[in-house]
C-alpha positions as CSV (number, residue, x, y, z in Angstrom):
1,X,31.8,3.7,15.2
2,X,31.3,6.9,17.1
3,X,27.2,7.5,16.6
4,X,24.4,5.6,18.1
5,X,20.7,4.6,17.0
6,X,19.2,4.0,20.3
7,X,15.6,2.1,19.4
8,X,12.7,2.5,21.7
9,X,10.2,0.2,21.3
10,X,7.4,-1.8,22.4
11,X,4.0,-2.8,21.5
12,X,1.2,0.3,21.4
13,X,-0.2,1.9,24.2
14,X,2.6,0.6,26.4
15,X,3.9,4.2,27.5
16,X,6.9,4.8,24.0
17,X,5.7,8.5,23.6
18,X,6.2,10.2,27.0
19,X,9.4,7.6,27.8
20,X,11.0,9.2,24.4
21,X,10.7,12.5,25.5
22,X,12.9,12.3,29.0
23,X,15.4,10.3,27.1
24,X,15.8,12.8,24.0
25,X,15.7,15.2,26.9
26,X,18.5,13.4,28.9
27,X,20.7,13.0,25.4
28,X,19.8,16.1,24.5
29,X,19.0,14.9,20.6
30,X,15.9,14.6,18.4
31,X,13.3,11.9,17.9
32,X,12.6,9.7,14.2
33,X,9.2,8.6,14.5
34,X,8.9,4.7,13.3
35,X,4.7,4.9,13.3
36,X,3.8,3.8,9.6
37,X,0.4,5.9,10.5
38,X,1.5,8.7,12.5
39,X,3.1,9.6,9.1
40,X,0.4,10.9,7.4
41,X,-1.2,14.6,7.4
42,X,-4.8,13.9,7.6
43,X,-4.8,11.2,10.6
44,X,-4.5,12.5,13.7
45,X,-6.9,10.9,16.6
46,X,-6.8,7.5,14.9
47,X,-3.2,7.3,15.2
48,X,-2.1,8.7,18.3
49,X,-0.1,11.8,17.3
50,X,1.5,13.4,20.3
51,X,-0.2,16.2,21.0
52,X,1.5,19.9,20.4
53,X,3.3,20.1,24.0
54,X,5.4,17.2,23.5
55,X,5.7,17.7,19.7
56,X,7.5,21.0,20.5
57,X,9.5,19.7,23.5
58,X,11.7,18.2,21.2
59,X,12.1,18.3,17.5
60,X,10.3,14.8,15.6
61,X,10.9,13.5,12.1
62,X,8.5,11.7,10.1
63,X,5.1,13.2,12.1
64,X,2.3,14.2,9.7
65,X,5.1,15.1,6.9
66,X,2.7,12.8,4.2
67,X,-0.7,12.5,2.5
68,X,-2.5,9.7,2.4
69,X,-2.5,10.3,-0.8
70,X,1.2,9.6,-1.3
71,X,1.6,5.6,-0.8
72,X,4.2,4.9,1.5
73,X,5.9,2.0,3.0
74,X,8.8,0.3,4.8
75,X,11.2,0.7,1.7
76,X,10.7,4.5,1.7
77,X,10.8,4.8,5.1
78,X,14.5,2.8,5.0
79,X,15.8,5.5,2.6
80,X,14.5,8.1,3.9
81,X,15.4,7.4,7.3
82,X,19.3,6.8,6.8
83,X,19.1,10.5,5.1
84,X,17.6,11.9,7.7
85,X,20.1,10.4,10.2
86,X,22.8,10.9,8.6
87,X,22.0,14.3,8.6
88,X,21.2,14.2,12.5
89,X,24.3,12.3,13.2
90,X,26.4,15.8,11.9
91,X,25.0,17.4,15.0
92,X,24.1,14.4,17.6
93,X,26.5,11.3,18.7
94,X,23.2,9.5,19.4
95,X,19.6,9.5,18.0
96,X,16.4,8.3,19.3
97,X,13.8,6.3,17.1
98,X,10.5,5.4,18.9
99,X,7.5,3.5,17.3
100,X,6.2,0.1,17.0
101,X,5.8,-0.2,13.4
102,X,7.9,-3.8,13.1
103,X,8.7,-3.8,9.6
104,X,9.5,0.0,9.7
105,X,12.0,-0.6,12.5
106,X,13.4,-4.1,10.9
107,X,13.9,-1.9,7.4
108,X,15.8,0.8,9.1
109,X,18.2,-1.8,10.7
110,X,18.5,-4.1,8.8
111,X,17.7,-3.6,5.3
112,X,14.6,-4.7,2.7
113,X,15.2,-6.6,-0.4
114,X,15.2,-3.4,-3.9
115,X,11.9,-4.8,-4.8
116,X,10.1,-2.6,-7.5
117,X,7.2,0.1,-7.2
118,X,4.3,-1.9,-7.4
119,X,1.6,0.2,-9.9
120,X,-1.8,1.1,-7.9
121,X,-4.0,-0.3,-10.3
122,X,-2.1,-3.7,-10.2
123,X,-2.4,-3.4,-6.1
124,X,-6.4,-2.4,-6.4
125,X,-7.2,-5.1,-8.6
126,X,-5.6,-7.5,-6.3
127,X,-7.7,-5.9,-3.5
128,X,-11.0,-6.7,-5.7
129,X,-10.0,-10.1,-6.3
130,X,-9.7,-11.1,-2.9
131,X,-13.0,-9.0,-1.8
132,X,-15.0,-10.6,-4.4
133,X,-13.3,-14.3,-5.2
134,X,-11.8,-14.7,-1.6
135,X,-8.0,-15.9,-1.1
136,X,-8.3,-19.4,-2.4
137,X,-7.6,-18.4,-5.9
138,X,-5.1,-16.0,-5.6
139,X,-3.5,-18.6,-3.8
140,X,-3.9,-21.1,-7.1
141,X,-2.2,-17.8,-8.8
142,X,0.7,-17.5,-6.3
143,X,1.2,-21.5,-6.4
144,X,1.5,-21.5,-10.6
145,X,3.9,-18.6,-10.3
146,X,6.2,-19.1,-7.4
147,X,5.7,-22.4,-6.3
148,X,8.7,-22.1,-3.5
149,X,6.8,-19.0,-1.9
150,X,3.7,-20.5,-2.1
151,X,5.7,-24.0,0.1
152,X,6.6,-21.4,3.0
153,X,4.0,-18.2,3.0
154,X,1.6,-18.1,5.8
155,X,-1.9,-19.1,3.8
156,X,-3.7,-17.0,5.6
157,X,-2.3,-13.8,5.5
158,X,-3.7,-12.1,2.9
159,X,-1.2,-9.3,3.1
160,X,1.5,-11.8,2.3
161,X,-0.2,-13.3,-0.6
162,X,-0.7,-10.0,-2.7
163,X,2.4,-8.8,-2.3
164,X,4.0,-11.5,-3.3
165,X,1.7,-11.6,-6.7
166,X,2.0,-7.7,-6.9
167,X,6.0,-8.7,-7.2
168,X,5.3,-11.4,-9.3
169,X,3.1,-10.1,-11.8
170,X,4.8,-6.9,-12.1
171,X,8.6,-8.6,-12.8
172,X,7.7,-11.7,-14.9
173,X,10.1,-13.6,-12.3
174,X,9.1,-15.6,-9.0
175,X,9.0,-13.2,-5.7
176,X,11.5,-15.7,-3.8
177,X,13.9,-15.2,-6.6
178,X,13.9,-11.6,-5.9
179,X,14.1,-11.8,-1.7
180,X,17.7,-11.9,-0.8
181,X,16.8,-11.2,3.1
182,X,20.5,-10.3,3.2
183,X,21.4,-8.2,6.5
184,X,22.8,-4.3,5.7
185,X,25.7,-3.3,7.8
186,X,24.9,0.1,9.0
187,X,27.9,2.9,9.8
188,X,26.4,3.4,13.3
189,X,25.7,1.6,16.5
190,X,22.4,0.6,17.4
191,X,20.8,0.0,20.7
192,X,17.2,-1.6,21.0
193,X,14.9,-1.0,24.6
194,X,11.7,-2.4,24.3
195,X,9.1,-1.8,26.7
196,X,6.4,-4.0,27.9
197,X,4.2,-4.5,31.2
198,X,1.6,-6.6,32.5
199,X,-0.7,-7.9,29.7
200,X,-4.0,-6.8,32.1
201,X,-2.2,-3.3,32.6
202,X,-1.1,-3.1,28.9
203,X,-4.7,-3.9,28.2
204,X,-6.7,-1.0,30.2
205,X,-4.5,1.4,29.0
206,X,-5.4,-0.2,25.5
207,X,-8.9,0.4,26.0
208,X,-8.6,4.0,27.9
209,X,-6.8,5.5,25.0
210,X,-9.3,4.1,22.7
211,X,-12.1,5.8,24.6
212,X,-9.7,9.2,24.7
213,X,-9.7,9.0,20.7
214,X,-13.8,8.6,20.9
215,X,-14.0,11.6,23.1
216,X,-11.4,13.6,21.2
217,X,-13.4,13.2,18.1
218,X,-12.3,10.1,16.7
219,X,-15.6,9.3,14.9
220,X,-15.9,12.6,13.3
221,X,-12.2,12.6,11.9
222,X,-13.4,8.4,10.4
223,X,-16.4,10.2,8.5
224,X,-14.1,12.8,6.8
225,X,-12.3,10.3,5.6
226,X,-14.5,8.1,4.6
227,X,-14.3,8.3,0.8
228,X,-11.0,7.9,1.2
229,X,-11.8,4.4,2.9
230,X,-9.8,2.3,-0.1
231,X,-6.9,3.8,0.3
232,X,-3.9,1.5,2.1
233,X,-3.3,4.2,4.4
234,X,-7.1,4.2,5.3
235,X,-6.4,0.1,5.9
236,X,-5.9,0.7,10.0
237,X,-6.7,0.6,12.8
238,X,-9.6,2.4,14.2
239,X,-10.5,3.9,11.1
240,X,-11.8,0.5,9.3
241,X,-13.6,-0.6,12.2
242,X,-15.8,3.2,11.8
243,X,-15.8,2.2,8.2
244,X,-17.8,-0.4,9.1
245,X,-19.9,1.4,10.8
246,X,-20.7,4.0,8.2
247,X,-21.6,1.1,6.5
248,X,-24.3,0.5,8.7
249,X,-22.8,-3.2,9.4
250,X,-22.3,-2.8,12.5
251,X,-23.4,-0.2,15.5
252,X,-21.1,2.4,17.0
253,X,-20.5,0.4,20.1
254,X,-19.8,-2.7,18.3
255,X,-17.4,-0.4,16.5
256,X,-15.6,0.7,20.0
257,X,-15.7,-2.6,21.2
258,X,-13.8,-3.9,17.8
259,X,-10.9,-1.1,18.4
260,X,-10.4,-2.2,21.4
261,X,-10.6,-5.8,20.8
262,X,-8.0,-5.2,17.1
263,X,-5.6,-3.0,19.4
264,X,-5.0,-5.5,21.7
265,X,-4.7,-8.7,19.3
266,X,-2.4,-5.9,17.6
267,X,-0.7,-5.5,20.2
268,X,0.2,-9.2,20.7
269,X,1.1,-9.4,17.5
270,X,3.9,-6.7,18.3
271,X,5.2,-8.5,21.3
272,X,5.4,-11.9,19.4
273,X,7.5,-9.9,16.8
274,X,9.7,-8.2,18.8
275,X,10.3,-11.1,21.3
276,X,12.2,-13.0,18.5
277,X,14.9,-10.2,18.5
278,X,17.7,-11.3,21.1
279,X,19.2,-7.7,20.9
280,X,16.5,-6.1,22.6
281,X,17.1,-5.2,26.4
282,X,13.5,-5.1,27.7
283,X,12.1,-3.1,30.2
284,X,8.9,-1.4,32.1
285,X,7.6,2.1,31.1
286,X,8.0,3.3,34.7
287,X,12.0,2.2,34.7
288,X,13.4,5.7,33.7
289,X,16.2,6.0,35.7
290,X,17.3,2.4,35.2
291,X,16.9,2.6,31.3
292,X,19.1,6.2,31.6
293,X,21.4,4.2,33.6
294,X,21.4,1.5,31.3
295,X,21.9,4.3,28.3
296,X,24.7,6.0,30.2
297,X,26.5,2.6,30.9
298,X,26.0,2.0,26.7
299,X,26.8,5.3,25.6
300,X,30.0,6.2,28.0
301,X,28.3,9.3,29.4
């Protein structure tokens, strides 16, 4: 097994973007982007794009190459992501993937059960039920059709609950029939570095890149995108939180405040995920030269 997927990961704001560039640098290979939002053409503040320097410092994959219009997800992104290195891998022994998109990363590695398309107007309807009759009776659904999900599932993740009806109503057969959760065996190596730091550190530089965003015209970028607001893509992150404020349910301040405040419960969320995975080596965004070290050790350089 001669090529390498070397993973760098961590939870967002932590430091991944400039990190990825010396290492790419040091490999001399190209960068797959695992941000299930940095994706898409029309967000750009919101989602933390690099800017154009370090875009063109070394070629990236999967930045701003889909609408928002074009539903995506972790399935797509498994499929298109082996083409893509297996393509790479004709020209690089190693690649670098950075991002903290969890289930992005966990398709990419590991695999995702060949569940079907789910149709939009299925998905939307779902969305209005829960908006207008809350969870509990999509939960009653859920229980009368899949019973064994419905034993395990987190109650109160909505997320969770429609897709596992979206899967249900759109095969006829129980969603826990269909999930295999069987590991793929990839035909490359994989090394995972996650980066984290101190939660109050991690935290400022939370809340400094959310005011960045603000100043760079983050509000602006929300309002042209408003009408778009029901789109799943729209469902983020900074944008929702603007929504609401469009809305008039909230002020603009409360608005910044909730960014701040979503980011870093997001963030924890990230770090709870990723601390379950014993193959990650873990270290801190100003470790360069012992991550290189620790690459060049891994990699026989």
């Amino acid at each position: 097994m001669t090529k390498t997927l070397i993973i760098l990961l961590g939870p967002t704001g932590v430091g991944k973007t400039d990190l990825s560039i010396d290492i790419a640098a040091f490999l001399k290979t190209e960068i797959i982007s695992c941000d299930s939002r940095q994706i898409f053409q029309e967000m750009n503040i919101g989602t933390a794009v690099p800017d154009q320097t370090t875009l063109e410092a070394i070629p990236h994959h999967f930045i701003q190459t889909h609408s928002i219009h074009d539903p995506y997800n972790a399935r797509r992104f498994e499929l298109d992501g082996l083409q893509k290195l297996d393509q790479l891998f004709k020209t690089y022994d190693s690649v670098l993937m950075t991002g903290g998109s969890m289930l992005y990363i966990d398709a990419l590695v590991n695999g995702l059960d060949d569940l079907p398309n789910i149709d939009p107007d299925l998905r939307l309807s779902l969305m209005n039920r829960l908006a207008s009759e809350g969870l509990g009776p999509l939960l009653d659904q859920l229980q009368l059709l899949d019973p064994n999900y419905f034993a395990e599932v987190d109650r109160k993740n909505p997320k969770r609950i429609v897709h596992a009806l979206e899967v249900c109503l759109t095969t006829g057969k129980p969603f826990s029939e269909l999930r295999t959760n069987k590991i793929q065996d990839r035909p490359f190596k994989i090394i995972k570095i996650g980066l984290n730091c101190d939660r109050a550190i991690l935290h400022n530089r939370i809340n400094d890149r959310v005011e960045k965003m603000f100043k760079d015209g983050l509000e602006a970028e929300a309002k042209r995108l408003y009408e778009f607001r029901d789109l799943n893509s729209l469902n983020t992150l900074g944008y929702r939180e603007l929504f609401d404020y469009f809305d008039r349910t909230i002020t603009l301040a409360q608005a910044n405040e909730k960014i701040k405040a979503n980011t870093r419960k997001y963030a924890r969320k990230q770090l709870t995920w990723f601390r379950r995975d014993p193959e990650i080596t873990w270290f801190s965004p100003n470790q360069k030269e012992e991550i290189l070290s620790y690459l060049k050790l891994n990699l026989a350089l």
